[in-house]
DSSP file (Angstrom, degrees, kcal/mol; ACC not computed):
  #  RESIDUE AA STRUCTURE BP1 BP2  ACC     N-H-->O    O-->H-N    N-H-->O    O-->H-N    TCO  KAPPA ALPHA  PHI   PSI    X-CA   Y-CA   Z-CA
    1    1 A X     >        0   0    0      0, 0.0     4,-2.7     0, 0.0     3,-0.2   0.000 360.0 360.0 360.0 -37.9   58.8  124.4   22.4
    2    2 A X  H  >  +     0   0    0      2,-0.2     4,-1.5     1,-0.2     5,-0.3   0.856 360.0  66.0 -87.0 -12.8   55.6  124.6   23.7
    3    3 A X  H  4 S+     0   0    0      2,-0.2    -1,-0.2     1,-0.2     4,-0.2   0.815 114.0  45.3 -55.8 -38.9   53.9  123.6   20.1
    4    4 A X  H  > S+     0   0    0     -3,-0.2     4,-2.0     1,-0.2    -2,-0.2   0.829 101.8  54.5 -57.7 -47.0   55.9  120.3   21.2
    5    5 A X  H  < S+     0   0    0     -4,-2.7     4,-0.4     2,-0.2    -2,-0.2   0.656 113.5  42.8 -74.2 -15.4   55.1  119.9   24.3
    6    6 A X  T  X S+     0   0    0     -4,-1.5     4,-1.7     3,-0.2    -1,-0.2   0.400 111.0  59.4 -91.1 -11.8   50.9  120.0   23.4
    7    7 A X  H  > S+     0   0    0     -5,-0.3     4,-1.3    -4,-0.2    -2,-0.2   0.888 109.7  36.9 -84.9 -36.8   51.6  117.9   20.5
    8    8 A X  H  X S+     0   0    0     -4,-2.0     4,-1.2     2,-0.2    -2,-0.2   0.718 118.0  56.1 -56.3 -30.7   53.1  115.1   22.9
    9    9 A X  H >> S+     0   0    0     -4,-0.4     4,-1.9     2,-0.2     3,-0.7   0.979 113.3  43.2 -59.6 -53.0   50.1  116.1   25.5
   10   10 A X  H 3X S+     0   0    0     -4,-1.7     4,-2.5     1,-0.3    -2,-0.2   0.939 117.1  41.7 -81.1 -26.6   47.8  115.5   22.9
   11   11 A X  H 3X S+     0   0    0     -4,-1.3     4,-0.7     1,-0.2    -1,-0.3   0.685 111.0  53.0 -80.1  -9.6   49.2  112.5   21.6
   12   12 A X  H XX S+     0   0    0     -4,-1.2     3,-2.4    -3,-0.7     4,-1.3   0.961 103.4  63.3 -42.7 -84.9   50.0  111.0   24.7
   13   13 A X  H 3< S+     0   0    0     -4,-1.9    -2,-0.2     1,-0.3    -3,-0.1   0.644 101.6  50.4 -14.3 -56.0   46.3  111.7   25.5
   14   14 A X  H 3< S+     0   0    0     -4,-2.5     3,-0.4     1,-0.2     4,-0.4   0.721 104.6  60.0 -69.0 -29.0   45.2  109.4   22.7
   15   15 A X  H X< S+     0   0    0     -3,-2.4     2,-1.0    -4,-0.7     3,-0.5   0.816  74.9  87.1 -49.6 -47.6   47.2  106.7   23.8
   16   16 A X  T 3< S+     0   0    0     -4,-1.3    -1,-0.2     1,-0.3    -2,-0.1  -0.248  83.1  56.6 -76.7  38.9   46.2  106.0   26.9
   17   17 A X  T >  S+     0   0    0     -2,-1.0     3,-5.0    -3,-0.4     2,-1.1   0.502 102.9  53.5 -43.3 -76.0   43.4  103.7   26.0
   18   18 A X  T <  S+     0   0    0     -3,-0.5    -2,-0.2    -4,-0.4    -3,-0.1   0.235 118.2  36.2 -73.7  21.7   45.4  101.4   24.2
   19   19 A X  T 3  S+     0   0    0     -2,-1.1     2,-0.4    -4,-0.1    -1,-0.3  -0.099  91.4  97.0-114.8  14.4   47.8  101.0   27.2
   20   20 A X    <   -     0   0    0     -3,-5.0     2,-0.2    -5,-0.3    -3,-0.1  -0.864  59.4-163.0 -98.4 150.2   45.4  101.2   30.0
   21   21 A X        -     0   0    0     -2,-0.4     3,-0.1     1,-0.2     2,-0.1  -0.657   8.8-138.1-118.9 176.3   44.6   97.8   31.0
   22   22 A X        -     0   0    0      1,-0.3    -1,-0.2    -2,-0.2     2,-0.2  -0.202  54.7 -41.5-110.0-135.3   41.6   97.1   33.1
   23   23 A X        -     0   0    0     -2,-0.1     2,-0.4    70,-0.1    -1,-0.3  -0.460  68.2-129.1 -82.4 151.4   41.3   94.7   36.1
   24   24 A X        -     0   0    0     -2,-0.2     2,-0.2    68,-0.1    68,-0.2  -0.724  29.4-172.0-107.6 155.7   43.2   91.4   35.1
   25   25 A X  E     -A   91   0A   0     66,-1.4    66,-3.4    -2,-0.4     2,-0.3  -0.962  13.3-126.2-152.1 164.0   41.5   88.1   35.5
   26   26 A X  E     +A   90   0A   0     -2,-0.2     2,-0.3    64,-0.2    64,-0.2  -0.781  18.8 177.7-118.0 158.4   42.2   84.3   35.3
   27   27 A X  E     -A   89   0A   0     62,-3.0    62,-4.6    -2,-0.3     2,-0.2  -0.830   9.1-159.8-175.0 157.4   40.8   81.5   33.5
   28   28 A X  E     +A   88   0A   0     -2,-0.3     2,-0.4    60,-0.2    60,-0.2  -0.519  28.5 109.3-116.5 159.6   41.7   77.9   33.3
   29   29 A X  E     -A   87   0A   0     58,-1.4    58,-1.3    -2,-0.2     2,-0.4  -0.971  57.6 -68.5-174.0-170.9   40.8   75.1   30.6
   30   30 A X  E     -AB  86  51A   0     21,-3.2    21,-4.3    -2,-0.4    56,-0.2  -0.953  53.1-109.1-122.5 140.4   41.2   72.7   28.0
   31   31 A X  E     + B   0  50A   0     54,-5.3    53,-1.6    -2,-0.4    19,-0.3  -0.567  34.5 174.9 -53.1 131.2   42.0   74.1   24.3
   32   32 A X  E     -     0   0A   0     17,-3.4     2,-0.4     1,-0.4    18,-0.2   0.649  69.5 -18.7 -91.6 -32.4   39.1   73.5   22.2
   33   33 A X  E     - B   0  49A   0     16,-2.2    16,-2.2    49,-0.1    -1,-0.4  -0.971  63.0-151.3-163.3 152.4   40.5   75.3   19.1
   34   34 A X  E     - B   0  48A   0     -2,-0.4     2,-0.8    14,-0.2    14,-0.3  -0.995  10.6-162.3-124.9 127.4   43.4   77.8   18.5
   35   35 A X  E     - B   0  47A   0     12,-1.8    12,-0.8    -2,-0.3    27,-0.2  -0.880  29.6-160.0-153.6  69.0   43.8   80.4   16.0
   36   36 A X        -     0   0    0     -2,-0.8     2,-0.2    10,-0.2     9,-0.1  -0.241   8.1-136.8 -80.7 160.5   47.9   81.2   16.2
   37   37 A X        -     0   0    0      7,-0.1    42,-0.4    26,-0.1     2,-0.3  -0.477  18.2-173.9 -95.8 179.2   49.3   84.0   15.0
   38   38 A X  B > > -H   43   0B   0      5,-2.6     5,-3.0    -2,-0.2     3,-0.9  -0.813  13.7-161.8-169.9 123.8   52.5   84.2   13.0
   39   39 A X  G > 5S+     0   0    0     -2,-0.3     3,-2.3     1,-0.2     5,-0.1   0.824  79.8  76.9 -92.7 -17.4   54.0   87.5   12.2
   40   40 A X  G 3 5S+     0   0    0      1,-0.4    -1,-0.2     2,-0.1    -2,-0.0   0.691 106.8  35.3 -52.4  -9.8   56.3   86.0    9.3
   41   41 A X  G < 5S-     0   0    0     -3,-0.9    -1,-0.4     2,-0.1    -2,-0.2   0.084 129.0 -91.9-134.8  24.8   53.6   85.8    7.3
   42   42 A X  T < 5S+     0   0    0     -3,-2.3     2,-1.3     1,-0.2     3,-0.3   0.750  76.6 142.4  87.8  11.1   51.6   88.9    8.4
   43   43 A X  B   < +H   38   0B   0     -5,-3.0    -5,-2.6     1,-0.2    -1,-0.2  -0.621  10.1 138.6 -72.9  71.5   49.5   87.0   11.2
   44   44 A X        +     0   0    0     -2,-1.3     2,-0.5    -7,-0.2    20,-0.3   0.783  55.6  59.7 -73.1 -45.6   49.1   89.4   14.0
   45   45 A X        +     0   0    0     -3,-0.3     2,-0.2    18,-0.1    18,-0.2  -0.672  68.1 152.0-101.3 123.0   45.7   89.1   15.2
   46   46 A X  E     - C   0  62A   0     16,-1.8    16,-0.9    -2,-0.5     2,-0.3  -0.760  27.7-137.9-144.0-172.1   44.9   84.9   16.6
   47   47 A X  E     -BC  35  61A   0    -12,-0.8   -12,-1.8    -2,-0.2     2,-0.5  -0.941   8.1-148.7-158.0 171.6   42.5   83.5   19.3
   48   48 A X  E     -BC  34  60A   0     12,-0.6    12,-3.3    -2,-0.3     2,-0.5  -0.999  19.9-164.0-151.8 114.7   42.5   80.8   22.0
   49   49 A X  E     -BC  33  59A   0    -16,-2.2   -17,-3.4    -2,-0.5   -16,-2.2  -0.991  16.4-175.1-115.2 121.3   38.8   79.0   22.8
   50   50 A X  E     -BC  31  58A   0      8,-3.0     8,-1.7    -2,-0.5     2,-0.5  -0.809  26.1-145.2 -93.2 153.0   38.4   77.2   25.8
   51   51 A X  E     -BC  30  57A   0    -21,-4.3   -21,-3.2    -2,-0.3     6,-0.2  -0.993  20.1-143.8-134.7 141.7   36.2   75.0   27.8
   52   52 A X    >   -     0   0    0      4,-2.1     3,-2.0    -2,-0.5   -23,-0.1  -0.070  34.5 -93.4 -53.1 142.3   36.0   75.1   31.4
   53   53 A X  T 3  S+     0   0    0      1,-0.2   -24,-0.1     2,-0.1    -2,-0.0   0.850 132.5  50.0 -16.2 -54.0   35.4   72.1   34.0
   54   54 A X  T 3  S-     0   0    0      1,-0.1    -1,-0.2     2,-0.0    -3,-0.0   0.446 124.3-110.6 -95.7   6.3   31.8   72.9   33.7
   55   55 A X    <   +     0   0    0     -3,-2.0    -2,-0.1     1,-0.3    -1,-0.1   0.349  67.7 147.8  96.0 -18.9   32.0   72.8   29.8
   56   56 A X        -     0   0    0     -5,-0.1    -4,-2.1     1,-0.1     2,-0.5  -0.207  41.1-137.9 -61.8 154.6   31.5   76.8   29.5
   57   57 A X  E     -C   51   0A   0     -6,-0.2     2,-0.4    -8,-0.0    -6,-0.2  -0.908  23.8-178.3-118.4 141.8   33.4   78.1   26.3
   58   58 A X  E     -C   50   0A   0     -8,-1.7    -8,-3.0    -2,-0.5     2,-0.2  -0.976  10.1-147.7-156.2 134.0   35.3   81.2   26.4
   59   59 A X  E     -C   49   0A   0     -2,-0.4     2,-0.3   -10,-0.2   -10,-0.2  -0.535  11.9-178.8-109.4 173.9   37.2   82.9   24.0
   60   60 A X  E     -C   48   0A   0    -12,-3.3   -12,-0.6    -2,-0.2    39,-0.2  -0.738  21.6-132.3-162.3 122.9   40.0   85.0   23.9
   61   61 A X  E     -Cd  47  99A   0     37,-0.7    39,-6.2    -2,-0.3     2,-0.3  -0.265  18.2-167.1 -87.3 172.9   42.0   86.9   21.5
   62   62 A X  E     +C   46   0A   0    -16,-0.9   -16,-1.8   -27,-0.2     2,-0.3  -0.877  10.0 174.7-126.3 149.9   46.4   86.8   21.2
   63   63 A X    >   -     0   0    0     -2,-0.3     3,-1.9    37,-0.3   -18,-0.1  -0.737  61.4 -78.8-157.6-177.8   48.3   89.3   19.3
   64   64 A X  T 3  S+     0   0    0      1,-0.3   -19,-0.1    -2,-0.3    -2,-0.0   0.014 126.0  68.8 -93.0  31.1   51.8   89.4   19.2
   65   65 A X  T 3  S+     0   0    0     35,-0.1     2,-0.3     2,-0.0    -1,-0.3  -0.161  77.7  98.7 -38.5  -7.8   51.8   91.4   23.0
   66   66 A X  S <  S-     0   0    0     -3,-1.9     2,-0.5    36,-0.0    36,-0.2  -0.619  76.9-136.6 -81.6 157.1   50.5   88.0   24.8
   67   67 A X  E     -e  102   0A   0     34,-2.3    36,-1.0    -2,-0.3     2,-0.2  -0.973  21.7-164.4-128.3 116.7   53.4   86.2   26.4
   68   68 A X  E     +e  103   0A   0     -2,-0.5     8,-0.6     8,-0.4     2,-0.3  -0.610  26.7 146.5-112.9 138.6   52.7   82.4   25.4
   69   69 A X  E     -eF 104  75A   0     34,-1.0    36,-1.4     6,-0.3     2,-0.4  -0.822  39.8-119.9-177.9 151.1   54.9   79.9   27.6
   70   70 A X  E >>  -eF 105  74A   0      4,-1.9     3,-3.4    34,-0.3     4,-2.7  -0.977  21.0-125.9-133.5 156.0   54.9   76.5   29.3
   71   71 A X  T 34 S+     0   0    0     34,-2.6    35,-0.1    -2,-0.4    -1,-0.1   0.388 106.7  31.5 -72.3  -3.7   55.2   75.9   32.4
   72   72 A X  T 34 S+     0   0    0     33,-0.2    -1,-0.3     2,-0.1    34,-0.0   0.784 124.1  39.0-104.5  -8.0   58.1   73.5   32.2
   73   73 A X  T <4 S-     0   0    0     -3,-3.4    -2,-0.2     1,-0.3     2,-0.2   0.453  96.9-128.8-122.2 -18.2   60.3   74.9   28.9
   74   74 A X  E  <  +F   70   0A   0     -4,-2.7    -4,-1.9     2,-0.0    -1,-0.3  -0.688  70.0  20.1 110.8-150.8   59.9   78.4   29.4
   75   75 A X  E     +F   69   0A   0     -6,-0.2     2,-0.3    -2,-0.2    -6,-0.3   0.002  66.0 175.6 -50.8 160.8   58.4   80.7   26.0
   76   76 A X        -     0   0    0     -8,-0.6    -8,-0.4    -7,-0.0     2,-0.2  -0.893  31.6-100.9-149.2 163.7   56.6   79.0   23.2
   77   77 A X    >   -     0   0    0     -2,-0.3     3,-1.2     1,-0.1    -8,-0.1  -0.633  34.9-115.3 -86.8 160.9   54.9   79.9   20.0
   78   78 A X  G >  S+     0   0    0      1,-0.2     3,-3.5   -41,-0.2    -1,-0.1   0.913 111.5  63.7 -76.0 -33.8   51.4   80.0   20.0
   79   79 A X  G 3  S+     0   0    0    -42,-0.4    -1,-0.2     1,-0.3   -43,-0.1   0.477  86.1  71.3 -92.5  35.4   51.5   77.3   17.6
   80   80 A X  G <  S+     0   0    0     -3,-1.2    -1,-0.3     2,-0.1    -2,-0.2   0.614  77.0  89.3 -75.6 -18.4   52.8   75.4   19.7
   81   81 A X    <   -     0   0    0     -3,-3.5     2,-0.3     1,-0.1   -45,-0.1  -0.325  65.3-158.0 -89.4 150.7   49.8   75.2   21.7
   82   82 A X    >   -     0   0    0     -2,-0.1     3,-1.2   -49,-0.1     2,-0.2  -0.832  26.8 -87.3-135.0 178.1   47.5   72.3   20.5
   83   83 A X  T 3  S+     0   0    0     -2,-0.3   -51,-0.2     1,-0.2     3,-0.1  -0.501 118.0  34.8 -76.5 143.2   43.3   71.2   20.8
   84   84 A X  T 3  S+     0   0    0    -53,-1.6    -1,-0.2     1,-0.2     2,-0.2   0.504  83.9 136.6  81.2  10.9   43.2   69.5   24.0
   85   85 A X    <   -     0   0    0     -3,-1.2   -54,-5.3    23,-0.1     2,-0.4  -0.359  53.8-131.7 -43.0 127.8   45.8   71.4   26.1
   86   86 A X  E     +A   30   0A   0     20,-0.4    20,-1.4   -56,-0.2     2,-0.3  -0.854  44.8 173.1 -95.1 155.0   45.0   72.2   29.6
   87   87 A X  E     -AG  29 105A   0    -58,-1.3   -58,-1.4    -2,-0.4     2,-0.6  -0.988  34.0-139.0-157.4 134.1   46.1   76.0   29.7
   88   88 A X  E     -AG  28 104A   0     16,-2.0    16,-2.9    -2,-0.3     2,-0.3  -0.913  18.8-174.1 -85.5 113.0   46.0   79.2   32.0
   89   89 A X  E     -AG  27 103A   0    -62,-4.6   -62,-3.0    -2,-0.6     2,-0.4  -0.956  12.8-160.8-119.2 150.6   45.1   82.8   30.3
   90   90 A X  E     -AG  26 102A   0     12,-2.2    11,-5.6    -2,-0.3    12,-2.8  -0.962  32.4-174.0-124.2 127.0   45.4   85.7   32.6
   91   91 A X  E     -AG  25 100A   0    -66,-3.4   -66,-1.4    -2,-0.4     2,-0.3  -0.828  27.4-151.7-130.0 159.1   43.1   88.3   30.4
   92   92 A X        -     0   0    0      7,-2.6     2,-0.3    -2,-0.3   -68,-0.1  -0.712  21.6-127.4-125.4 161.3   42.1   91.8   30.4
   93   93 A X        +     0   0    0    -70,-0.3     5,-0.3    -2,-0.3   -70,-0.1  -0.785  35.3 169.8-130.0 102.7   38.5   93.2   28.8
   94   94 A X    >   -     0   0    0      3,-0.5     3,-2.0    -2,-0.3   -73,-0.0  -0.363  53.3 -77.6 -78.9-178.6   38.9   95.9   26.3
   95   95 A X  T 3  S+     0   0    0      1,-0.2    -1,-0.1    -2,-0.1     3,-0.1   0.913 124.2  43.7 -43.9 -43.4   36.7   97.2   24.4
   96   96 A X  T 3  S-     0   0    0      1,-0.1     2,-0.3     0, 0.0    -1,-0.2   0.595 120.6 -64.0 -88.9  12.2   36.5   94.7   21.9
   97   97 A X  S <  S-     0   0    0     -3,-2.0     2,-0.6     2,-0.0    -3,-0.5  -0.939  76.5 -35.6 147.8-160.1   36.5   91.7   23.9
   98   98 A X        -     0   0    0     -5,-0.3   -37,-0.7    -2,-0.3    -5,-0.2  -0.905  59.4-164.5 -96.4  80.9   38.8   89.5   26.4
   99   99 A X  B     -d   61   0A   0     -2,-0.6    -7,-2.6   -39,-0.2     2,-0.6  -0.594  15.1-121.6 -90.3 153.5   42.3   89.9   25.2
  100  100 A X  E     + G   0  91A   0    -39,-6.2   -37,-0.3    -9,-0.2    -9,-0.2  -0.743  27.9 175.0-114.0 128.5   45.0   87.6   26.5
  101  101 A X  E    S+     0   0A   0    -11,-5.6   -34,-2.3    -2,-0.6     2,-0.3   0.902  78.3   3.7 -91.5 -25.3   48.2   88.8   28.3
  102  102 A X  E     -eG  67  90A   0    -12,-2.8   -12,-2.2   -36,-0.2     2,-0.4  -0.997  57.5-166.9-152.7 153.1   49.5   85.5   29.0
  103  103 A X  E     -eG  68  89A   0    -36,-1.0   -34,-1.0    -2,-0.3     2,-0.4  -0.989  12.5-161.0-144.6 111.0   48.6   82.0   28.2
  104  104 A X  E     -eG  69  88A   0    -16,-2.9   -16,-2.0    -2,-0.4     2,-0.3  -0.945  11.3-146.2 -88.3 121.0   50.3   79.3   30.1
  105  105 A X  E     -eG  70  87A   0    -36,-1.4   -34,-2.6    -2,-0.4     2,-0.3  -0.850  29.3-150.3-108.5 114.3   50.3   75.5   28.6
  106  106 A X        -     0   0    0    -20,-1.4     2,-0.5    -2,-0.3   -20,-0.4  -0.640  27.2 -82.3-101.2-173.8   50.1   73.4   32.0
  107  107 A X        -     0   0    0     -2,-0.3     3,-0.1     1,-0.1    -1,-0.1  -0.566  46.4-103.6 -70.7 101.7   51.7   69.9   32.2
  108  108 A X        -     0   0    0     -2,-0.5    -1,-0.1   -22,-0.1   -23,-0.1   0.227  51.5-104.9 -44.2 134.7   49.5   67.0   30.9
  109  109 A X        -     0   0    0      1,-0.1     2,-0.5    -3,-0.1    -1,-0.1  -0.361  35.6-153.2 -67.0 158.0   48.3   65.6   34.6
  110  110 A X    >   -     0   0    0      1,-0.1     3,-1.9    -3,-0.1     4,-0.2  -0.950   2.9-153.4-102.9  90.3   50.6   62.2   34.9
  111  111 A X  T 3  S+     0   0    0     -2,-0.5     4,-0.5     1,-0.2    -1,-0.1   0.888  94.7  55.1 -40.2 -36.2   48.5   59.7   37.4
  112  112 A X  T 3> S+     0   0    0      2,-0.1     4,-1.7     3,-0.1    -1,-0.2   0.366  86.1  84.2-100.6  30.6   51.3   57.9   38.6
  113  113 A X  T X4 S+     0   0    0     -3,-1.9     2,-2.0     2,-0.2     3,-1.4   0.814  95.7  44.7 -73.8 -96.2   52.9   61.4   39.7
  114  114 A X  T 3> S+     0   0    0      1,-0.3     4,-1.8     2,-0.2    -2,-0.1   0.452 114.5  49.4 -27.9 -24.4   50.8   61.2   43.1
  115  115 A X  H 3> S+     0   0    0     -2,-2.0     4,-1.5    -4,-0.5    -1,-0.3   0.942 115.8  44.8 -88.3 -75.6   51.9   57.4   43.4
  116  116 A X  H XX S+     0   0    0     -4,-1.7     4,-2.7    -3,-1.4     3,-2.0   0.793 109.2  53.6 -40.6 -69.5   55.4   58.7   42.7
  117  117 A X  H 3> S+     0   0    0      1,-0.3     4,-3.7     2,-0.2     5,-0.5   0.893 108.4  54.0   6.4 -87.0   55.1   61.7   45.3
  118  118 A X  H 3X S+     0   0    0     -4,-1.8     4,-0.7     2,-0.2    -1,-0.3   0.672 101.3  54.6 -33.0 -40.9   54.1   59.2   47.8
  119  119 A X  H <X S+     0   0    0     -3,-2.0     4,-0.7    -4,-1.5    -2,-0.2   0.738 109.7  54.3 -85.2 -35.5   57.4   56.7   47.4
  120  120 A X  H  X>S+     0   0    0     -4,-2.7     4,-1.6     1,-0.2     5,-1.5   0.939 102.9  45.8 -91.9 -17.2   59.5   59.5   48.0
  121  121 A X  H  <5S+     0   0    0     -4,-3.7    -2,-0.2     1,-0.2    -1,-0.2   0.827 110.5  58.7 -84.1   0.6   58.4   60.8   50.9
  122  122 A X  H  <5S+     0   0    0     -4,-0.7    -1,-0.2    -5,-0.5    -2,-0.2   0.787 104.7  51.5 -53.5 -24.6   58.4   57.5   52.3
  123  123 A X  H  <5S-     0   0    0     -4,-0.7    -1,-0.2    -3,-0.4    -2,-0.2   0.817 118.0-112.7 -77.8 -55.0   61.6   57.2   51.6
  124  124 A X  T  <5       0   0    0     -4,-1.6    -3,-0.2    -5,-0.2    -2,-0.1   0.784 360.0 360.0 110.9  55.6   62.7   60.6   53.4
  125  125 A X      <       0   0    0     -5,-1.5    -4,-0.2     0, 0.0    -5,-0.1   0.168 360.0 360.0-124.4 360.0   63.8   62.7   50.0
């Protein structure tokens, strides 16, 4: 019993890197290029590049642990996601880089939503 119980300590032990997450952070863009994964074919490992408002590029990798969704249809594939997508990733930094826990696809802005907005509360709805 106890040969078990220091063989789960230790292995336990070794895990907890690869579940410890650090401080979580956001960042917002447009896709510049996307790298999906697809596990039907052995794709595990993908990436999401962005650029910022100010043009900065940041990358970020996706594995089959990010949860990929948009915001009006609920889960997606990542290759659903296309170049020119405005997007939210909420990211972690491990050691090997910026990994992404969630990637949001937000709604392509509409103009004449604000127009629209406006007519109904004029209205009283």
């Amino acid at each position: 019993m106890k040969k078990i119980l220091v063989i789960l300590t230790i292995i336990g032990m070794m895990a907890a890197p690869v579940f410890a997450q650090g401080d979580i952070m956001e960042a917002a863009g447009t896709v510049d290029s996307i790298n999906p994964i697809d596990p039907s074919r052995g794709d595990y490992d993908g990436g999401i590049v962005l650029k910022d408002t100010d043009s900065a590029v940041r990358s970020f990798d996706i594995n089959t642990t990010t949860v990929i969704s948009d915001q009006s249809t609920g889960r997606i594939d990542s290759g659903d996601i296309r170049d020119g997508d405005k997007v939210r990733v909420k990211y972690s930094v491990s050691d090997l880089g910026p990994v992404a826990i969630t990637v949001l696809r937000l709604p392509a802005y509409d103009s004449s939503a604000p127009a629209a907005m406006a007519d109904k509360k004029a209205k009283g709805n």
